[in-house]
PDB file of N, CA, C and O in Angstrom:
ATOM      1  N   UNK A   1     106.150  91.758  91.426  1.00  0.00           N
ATOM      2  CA  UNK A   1     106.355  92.710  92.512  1.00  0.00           C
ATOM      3  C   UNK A   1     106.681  94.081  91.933  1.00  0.00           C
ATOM      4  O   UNK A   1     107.323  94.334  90.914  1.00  0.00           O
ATOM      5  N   UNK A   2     106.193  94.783  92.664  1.00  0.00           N
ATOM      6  CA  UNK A   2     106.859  96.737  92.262  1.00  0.00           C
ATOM      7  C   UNK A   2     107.175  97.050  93.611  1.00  0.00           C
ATOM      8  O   UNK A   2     106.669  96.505  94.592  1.00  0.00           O
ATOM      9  N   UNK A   3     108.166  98.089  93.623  1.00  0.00           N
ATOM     10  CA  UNK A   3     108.918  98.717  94.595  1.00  0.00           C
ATOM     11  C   UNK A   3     108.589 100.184  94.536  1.00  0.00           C
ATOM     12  O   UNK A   3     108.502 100.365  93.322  1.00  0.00           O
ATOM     13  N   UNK A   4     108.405 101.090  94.992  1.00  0.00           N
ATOM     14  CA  UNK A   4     108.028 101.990  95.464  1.00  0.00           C
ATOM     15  C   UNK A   4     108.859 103.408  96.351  1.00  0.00           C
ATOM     16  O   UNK A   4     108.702 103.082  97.528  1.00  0.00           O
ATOM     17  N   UNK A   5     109.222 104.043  96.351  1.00  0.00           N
ATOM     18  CA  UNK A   5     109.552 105.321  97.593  1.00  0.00           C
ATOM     19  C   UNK A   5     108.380 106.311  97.366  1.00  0.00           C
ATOM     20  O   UNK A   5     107.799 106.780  96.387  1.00  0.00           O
ATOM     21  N   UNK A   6     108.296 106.419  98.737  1.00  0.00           N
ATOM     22  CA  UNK A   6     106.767 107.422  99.247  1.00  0.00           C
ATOM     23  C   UNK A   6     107.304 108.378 100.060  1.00  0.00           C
ATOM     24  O   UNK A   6     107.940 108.054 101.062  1.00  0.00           O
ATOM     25  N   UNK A   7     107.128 109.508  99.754  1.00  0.00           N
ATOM     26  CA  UNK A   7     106.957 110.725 100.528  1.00  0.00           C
ATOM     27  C   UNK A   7     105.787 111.545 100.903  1.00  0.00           C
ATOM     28  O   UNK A   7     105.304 112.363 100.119  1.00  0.00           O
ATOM     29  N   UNK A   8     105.409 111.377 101.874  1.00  0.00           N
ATOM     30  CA  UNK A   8     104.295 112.255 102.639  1.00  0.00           C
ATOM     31  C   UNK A   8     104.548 113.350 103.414  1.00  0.00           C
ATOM     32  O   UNK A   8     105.232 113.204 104.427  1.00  0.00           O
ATOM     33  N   UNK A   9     103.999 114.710 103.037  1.00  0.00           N
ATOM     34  CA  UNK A   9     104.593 115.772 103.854  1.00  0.00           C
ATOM     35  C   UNK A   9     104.063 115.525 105.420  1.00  0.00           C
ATOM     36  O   UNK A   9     103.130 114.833 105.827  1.00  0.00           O
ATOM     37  N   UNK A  10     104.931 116.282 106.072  1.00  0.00           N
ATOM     38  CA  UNK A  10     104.152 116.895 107.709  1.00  0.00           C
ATOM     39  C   UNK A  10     102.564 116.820 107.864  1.00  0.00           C
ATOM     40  O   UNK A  10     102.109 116.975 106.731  1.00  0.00           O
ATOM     41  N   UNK A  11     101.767 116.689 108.569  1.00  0.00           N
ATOM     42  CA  UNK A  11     100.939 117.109 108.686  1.00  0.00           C
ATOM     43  C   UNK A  11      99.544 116.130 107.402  1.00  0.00           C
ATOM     44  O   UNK A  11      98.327 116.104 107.586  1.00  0.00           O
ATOM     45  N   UNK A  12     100.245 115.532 106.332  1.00  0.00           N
ATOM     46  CA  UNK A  12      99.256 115.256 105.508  1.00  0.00           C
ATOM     47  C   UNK A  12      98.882 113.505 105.538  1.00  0.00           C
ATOM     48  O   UNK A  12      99.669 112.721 106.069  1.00  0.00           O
ATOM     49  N   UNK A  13      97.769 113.106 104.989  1.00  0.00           N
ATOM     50  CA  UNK A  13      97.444 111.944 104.768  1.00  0.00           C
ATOM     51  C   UNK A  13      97.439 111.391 103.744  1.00  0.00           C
ATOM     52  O   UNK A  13      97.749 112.190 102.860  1.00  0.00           O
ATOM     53  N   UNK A  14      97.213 110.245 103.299  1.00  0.00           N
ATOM     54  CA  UNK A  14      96.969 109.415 101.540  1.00  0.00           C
ATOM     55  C   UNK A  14      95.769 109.227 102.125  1.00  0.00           C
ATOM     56  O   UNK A  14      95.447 109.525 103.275  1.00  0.00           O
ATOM     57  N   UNK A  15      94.792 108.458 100.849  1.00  0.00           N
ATOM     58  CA  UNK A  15      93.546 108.120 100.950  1.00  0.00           C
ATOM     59  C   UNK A  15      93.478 106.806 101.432  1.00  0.00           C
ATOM     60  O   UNK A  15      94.289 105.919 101.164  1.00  0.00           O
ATOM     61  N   UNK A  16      92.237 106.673 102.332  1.00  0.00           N
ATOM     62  CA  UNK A  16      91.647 105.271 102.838  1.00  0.00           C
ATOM     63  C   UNK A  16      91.326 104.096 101.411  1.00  0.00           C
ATOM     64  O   UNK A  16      90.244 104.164 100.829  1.00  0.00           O
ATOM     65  N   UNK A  17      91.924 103.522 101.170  1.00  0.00           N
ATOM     66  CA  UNK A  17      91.807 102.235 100.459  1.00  0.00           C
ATOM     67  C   UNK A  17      92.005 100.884 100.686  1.00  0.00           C
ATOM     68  O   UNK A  17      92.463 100.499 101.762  1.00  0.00           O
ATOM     69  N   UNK A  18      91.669 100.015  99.668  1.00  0.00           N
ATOM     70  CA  UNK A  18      92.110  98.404  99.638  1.00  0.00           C
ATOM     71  C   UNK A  18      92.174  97.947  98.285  1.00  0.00           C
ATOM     72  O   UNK A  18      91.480  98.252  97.314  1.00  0.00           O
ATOM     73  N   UNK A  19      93.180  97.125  98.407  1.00  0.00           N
ATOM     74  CA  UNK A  19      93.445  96.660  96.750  1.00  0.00           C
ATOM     75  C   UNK A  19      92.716  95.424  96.916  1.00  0.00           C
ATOM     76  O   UNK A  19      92.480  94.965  98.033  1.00  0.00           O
ATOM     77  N   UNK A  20      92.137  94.544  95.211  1.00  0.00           N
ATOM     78  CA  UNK A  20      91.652  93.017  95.447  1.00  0.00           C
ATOM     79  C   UNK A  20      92.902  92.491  94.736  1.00  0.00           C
ATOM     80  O   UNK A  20      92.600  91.306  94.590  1.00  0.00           O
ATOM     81  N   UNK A  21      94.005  92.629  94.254  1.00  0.00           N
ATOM     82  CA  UNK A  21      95.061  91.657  93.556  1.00  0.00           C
ATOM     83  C   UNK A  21      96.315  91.704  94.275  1.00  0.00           C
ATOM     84  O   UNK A  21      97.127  90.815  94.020  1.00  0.00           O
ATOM     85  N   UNK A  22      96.718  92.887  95.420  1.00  0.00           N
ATOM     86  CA  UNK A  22      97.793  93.409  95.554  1.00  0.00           C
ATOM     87  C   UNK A  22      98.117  93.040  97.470  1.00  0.00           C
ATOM     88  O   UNK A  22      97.093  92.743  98.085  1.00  0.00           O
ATOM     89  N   UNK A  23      99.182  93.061  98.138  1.00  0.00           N
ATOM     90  CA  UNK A  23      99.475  93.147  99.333  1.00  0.00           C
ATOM     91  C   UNK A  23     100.402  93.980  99.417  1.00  0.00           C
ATOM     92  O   UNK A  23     100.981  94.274  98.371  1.00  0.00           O
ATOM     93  N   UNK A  24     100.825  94.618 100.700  1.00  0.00           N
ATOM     94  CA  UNK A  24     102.109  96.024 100.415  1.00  0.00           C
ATOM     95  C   UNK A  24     102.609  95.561 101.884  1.00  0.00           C
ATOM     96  O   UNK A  24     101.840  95.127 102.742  1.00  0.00           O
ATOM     97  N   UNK A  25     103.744  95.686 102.020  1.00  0.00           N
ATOM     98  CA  UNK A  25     104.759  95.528 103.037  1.00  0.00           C
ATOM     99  C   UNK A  25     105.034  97.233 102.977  1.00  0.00           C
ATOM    100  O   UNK A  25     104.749  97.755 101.899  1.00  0.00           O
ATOM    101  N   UNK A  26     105.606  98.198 104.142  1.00  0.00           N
ATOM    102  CA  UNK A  26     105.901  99.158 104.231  1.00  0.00           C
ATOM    103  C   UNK A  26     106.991  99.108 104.977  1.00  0.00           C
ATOM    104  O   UNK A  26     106.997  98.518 106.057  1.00  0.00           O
ATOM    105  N   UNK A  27     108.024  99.718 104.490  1.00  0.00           N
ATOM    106  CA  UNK A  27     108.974  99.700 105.787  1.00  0.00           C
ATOM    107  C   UNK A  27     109.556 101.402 105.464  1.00  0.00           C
ATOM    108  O   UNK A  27     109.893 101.954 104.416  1.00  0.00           O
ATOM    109  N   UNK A  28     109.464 101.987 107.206  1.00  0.00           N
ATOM    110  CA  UNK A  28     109.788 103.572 106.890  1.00  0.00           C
ATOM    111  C   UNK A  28     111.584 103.732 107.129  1.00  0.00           C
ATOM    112  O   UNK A  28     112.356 103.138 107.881  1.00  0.00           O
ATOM    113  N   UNK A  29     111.758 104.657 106.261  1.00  0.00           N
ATOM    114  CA  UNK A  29     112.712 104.871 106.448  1.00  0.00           C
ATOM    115  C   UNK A  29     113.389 106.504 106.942  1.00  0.00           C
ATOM    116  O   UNK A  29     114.542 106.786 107.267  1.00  0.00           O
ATOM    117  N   UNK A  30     112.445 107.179 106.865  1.00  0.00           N
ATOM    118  CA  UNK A  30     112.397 108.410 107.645  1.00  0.00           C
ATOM    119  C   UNK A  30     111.207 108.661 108.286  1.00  0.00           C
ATOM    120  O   UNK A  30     110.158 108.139 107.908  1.00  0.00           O
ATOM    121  N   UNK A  31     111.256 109.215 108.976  1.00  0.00           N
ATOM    122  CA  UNK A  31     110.444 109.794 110.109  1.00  0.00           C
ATOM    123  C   UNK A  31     109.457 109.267 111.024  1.00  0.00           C
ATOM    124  O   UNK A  31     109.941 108.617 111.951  1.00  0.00           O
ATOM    125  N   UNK A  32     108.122 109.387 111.004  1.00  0.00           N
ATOM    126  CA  UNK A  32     107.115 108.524 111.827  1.00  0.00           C
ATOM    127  C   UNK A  32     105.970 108.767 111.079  1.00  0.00           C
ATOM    128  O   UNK A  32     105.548 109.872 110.740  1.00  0.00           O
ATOM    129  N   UNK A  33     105.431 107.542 110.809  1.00  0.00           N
ATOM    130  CA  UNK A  33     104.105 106.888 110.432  1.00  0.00           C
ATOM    131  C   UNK A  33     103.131 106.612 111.261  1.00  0.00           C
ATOM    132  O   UNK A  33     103.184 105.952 112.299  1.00  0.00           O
ATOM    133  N   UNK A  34     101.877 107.352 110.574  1.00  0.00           N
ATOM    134  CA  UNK A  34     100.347 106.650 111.256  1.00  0.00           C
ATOM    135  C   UNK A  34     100.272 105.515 110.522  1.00  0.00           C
ATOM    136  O   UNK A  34     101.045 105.602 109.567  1.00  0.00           O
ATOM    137  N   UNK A  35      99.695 104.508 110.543  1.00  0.00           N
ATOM    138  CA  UNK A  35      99.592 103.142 109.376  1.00  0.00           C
ATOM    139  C   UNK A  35      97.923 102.843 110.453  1.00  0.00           C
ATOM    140  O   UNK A  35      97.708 102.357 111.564  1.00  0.00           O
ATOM    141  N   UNK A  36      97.094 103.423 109.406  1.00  0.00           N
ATOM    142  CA  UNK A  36      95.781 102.636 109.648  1.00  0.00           C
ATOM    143  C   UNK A  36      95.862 101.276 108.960  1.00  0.00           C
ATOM    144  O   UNK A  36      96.390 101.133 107.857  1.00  0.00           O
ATOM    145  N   UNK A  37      95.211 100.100 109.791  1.00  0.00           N
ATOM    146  CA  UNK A  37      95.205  98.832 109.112  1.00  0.00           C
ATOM    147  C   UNK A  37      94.205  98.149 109.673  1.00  0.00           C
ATOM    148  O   UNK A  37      94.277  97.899 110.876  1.00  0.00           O
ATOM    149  N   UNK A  38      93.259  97.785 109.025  1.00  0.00           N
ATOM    150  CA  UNK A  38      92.043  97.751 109.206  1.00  0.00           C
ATOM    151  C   UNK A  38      91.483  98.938 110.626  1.00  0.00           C
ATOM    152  O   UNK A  38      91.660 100.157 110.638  1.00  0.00           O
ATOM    153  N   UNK A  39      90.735  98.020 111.806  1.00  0.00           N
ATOM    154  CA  UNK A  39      90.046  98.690 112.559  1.00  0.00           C
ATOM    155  C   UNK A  39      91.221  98.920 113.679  1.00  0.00           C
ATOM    156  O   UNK A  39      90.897  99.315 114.798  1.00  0.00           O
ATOM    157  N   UNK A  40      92.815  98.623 113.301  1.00  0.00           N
ATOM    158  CA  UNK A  40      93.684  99.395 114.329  1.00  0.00           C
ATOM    159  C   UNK A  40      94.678 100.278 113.642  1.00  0.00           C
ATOM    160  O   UNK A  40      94.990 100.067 112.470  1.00  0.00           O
ATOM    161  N   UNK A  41      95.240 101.374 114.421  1.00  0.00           N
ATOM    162  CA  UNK A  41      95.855 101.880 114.365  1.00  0.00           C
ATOM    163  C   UNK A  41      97.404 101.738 114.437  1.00  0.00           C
ATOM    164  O   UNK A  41      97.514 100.697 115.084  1.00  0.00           O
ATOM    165  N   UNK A  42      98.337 102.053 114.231  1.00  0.00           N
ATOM    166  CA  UNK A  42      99.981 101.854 113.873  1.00  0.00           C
ATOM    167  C   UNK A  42     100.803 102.885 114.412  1.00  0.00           C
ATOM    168  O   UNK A  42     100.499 103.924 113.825  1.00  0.00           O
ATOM    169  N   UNK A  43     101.297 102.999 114.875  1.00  0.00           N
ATOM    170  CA  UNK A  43     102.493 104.365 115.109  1.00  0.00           C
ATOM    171  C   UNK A  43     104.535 103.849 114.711  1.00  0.00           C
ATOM    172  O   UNK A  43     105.539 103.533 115.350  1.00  0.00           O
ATOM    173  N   UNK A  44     104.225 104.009 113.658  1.00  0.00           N
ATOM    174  CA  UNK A  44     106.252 103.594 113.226  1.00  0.00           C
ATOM    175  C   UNK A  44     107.144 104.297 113.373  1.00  0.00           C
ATOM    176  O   UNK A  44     106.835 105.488 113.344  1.00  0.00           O
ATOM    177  N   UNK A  45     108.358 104.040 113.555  1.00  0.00           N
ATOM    178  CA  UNK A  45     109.435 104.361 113.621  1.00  0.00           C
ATOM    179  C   UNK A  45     110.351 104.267 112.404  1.00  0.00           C
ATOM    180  O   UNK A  45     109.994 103.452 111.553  1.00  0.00           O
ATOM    181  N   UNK A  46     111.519 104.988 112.159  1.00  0.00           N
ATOM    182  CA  UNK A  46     112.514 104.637 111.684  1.00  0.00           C
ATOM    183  C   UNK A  46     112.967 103.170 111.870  1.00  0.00           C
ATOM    184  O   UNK A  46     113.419 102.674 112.902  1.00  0.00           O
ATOM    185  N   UNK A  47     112.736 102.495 110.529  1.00  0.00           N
ATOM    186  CA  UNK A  47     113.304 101.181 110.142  1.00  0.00           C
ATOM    187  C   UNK A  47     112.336 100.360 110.602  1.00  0.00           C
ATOM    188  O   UNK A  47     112.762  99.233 110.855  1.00  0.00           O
ATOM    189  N   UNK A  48     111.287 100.509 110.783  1.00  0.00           N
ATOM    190  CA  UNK A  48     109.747  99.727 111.090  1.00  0.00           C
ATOM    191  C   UNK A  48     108.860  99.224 110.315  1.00  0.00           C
ATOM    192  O   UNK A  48     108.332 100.260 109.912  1.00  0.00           O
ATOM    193  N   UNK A  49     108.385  98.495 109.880  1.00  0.00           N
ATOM    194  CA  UNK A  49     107.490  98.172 109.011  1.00  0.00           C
ATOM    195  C   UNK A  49     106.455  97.224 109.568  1.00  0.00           C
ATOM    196  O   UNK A  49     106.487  96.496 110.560  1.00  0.00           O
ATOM    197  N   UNK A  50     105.190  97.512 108.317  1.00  0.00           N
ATOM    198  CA  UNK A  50     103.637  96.956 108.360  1.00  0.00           C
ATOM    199  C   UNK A  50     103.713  96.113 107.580  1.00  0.00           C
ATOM    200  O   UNK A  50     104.524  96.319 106.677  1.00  0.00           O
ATOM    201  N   UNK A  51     102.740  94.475 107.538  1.00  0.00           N
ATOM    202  CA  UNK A  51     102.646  94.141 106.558  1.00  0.00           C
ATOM    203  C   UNK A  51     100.824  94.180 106.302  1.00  0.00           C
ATOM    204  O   UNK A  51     100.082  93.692 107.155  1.00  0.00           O
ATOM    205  N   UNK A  52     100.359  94.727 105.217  1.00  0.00           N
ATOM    206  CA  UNK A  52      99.017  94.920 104.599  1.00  0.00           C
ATOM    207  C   UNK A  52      98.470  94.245 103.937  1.00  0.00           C
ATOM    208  O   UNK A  52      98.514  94.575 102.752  1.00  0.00           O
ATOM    209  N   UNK A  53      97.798  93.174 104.218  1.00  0.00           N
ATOM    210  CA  UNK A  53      97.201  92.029 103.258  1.00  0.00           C
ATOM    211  C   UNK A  53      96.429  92.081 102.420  1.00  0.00           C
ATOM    212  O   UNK A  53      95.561  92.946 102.538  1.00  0.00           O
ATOM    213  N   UNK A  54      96.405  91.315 101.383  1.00  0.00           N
ATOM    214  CA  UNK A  54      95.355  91.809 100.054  1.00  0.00           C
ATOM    215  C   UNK A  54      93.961  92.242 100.784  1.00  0.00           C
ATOM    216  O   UNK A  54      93.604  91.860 101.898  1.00  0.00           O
ATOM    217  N   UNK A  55      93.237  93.143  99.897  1.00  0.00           N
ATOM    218  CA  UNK A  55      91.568  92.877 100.943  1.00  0.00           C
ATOM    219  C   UNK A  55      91.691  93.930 102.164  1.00  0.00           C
ATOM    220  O   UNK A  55      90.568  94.405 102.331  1.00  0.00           O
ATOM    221  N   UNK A  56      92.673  94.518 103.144  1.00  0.00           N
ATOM    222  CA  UNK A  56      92.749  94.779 103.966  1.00  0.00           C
ATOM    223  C   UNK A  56      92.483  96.655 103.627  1.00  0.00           C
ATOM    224  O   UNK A  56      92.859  97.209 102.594  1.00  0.00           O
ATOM    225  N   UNK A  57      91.938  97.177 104.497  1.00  0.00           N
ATOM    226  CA  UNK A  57      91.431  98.315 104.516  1.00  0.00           C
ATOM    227  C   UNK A  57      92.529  99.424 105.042  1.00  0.00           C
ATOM    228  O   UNK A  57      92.714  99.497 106.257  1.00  0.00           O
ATOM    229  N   UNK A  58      93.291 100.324 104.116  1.00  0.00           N
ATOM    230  CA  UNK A  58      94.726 101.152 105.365  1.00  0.00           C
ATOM    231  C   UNK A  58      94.513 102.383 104.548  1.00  0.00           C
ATOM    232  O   UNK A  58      93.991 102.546 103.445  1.00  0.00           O
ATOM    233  N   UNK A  59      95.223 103.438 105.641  1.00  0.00           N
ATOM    234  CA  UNK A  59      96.140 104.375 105.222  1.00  0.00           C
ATOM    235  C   UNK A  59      97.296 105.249 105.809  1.00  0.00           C
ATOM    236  O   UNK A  59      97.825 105.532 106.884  1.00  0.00           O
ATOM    237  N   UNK A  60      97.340 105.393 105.065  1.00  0.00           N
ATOM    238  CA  UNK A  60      99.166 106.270 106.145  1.00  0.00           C
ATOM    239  C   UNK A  60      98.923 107.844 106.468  1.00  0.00           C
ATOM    240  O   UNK A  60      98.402 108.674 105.723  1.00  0.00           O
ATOM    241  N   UNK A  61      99.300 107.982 107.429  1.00  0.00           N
ATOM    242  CA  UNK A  61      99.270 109.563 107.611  1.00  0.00           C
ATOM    243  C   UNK A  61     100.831 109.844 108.271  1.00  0.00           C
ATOM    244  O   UNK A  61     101.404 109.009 108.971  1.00  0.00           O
ATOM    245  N   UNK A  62     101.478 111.346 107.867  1.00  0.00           N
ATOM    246  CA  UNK A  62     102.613 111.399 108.435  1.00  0.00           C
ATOM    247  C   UNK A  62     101.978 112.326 109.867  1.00  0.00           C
ATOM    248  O   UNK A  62     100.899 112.892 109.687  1.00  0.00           O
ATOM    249  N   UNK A  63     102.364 112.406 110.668  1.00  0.00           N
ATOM    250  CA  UNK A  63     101.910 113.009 112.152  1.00  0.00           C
ATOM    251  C   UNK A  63     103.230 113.823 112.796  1.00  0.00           C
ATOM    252  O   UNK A  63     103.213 114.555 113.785  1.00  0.00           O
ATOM    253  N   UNK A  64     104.325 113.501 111.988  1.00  0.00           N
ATOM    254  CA  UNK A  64     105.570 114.429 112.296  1.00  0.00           C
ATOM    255  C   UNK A  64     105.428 115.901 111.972  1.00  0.00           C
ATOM    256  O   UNK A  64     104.499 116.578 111.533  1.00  0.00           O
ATOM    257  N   UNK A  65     106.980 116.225 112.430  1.00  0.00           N
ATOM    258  CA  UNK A  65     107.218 117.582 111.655  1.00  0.00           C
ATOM    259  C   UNK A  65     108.395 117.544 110.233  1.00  0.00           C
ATOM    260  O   UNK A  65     108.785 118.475 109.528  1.00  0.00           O
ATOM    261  N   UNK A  66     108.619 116.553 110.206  1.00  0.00           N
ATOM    262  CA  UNK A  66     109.687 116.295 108.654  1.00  0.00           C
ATOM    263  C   UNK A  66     109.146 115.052 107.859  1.00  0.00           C
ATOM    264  O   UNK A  66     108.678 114.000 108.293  1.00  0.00           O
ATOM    265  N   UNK A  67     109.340 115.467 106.604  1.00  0.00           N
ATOM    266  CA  UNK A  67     108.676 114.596 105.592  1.00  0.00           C
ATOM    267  C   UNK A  67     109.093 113.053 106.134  1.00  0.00           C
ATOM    268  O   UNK A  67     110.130 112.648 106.659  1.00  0.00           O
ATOM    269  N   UNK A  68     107.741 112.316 105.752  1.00  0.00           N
ATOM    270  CA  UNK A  68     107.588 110.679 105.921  1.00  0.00           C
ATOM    271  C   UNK A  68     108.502 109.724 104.795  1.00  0.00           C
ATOM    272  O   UNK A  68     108.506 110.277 103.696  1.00  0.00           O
ATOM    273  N   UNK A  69     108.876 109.095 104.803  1.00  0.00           N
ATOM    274  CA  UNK A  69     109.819 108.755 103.887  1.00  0.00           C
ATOM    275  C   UNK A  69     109.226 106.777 103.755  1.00  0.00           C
ATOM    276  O   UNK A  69     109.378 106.091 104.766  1.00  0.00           O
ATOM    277  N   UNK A  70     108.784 106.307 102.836  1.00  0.00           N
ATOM    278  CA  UNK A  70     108.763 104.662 102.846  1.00  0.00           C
ATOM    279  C   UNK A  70     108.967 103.906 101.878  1.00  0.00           C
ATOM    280  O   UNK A  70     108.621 104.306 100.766  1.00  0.00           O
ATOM    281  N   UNK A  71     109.469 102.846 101.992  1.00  0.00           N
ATOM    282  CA  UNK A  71     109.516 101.719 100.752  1.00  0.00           C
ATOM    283  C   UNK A  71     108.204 100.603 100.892  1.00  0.00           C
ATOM    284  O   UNK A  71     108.099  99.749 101.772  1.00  0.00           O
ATOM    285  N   UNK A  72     107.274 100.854  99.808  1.00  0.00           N
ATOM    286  CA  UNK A  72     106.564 100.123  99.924  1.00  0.00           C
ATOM    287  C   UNK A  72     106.842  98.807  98.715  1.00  0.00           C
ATOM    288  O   UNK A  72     107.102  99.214  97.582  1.00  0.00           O
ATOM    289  N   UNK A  73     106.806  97.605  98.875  1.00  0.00           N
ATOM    290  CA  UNK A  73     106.754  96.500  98.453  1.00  0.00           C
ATOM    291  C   UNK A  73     105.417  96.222  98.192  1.00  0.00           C
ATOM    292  O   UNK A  73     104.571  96.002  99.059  1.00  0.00           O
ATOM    293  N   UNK A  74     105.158  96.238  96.512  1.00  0.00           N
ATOM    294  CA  UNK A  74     103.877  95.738  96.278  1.00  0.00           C
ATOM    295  C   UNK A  74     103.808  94.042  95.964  1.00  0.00           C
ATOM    296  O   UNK A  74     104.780  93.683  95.299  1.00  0.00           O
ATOM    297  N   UNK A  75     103.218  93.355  96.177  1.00  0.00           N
ATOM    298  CA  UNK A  75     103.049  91.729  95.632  1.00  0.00           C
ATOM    299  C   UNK A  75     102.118  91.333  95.424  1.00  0.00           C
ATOM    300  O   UNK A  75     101.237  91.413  96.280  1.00  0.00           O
ATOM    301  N   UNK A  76     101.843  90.640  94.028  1.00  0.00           N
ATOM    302  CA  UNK A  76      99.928  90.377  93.849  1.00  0.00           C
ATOM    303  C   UNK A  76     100.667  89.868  92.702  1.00  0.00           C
ATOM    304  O   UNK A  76     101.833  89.781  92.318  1.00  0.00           O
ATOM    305  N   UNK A  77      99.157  89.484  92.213  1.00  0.00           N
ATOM    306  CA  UNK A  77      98.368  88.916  90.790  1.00  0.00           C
ATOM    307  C   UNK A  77      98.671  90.319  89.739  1.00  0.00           C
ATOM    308  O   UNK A  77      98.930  90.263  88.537  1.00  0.00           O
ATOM    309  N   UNK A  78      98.596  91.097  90.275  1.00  0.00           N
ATOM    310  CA  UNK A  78      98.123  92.464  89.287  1.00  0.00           C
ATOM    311  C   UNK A  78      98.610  93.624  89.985  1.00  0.00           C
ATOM    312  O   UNK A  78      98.365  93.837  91.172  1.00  0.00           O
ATOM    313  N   UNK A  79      99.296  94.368  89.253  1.00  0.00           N
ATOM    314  CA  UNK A  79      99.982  96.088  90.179  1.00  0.00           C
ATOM    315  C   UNK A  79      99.369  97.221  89.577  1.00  0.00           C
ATOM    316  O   UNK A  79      99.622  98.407  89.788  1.00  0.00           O
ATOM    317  N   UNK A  80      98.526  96.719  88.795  1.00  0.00           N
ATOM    318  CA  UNK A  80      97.939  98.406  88.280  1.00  0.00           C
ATOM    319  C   UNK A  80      97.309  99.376  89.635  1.00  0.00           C
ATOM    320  O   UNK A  80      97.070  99.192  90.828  1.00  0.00           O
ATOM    321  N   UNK A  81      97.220 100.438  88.695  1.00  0.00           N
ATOM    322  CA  UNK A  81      97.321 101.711  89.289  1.00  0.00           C
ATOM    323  C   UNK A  81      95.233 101.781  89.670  1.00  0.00           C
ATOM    324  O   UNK A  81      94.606 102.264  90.613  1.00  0.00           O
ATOM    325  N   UNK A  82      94.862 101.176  88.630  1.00  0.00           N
ATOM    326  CA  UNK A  82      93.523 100.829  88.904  1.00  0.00           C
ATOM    327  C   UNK A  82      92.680  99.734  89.600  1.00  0.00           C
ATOM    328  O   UNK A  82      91.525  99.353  89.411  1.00  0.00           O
ATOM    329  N   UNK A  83      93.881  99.263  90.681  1.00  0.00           N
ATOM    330  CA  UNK A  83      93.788  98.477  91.619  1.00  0.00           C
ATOM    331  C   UNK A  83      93.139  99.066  92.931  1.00  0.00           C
ATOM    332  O   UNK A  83      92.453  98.493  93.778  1.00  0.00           O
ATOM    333  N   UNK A  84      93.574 100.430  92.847  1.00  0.00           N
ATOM    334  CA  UNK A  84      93.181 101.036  94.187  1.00  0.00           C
ATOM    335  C   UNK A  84      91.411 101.512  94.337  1.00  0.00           C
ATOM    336  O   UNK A  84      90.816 102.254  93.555  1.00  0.00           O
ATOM    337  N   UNK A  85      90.881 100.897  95.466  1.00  0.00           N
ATOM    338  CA  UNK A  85      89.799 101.200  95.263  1.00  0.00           C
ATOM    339  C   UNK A  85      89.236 102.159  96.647  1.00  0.00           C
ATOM    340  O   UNK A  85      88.814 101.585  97.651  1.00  0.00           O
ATOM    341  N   UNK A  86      89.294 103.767  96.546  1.00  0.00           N
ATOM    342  CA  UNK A  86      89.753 104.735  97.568  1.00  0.00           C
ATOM    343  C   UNK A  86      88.398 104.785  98.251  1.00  0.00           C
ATOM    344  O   UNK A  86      87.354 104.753  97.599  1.00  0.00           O
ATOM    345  N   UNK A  87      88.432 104.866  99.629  1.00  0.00           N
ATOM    346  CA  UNK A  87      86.956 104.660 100.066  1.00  0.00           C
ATOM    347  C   UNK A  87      86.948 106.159 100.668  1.00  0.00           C
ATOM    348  O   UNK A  87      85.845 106.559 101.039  1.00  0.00           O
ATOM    349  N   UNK A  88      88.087 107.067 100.814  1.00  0.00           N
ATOM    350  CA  UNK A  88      88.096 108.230 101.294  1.00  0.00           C
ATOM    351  C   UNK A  88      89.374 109.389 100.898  1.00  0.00           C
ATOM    352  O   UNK A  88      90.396 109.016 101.475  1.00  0.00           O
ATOM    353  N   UNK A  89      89.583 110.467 100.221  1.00  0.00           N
ATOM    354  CA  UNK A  89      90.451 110.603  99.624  1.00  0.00           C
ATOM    355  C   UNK A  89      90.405 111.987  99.806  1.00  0.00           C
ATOM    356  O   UNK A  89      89.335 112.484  99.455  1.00  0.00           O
ATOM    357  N   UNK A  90      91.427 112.936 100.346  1.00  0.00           N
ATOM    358  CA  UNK A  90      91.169 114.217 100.832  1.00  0.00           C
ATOM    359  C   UNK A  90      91.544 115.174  99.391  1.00  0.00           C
ATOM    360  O   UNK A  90      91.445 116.395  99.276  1.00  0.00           O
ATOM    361  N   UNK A  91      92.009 114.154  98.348  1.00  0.00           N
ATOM    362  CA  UNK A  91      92.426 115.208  96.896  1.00  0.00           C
ATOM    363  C   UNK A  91      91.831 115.096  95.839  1.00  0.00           C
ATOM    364  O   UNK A  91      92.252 115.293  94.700  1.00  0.00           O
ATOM    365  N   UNK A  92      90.068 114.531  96.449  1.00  0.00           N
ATOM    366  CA  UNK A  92      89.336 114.888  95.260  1.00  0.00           C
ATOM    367  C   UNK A  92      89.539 113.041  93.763  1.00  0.00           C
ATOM    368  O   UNK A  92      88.908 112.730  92.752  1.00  0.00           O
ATOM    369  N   UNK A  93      90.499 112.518  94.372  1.00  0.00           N
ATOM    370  CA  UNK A  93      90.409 111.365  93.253  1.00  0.00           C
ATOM    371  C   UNK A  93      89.622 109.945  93.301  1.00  0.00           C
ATOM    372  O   UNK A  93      89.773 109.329  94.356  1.00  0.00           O
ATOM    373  N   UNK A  94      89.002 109.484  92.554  1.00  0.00           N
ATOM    374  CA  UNK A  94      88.347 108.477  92.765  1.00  0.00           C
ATOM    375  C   UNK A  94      89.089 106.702  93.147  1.00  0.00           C
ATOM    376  O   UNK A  94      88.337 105.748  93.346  1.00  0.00           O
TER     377      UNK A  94
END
């Protein structure tokens, strides 16, 4: 397992991905979350969480006006960083 804190500004998104070794539990702890997960949509709260299954297609967007704040829980076979396989990515990374 790896543990995680995520900050997403106002207004911004992470990239559309899916891992093949990994699953992520999210639970926010500031502000409000978009949580795409697969073909539905999410709206969180303070102290809310997603769970994201290996294989499964997501991404987070913050939609507030104060930074997004989350603990993501990674669990798999494998945690590399070259796990992520981004199908849409607004900063240019593969």
């Amino acid at each position: 397992h790896q543990v995680k804190r995520i900050t997403v500004k106002p207004g911004a998104k992470l990239s559309i991905q899916k891992h093949f070794h990994r699953s992520e539990h999210w639970v926010v702890v500031r502000g409000t979350a978009q949580v795409t997960k697969g073909d539905e949509t999410i709206m969180l709260a303070e102290n809310e969480s997603v769970y994201l299954p290996l294989g499964i297609v997501h991404a987070l967007e913050n939609p507030g006006k104060i930074p997004l704040e989350i603990i993501e829980v990674q669990t798999g076979s494998y945690l590399g960083e070259d796990d992520i396989i981004r199908l849409k990515d607004n900063y240019g990374r593969a």
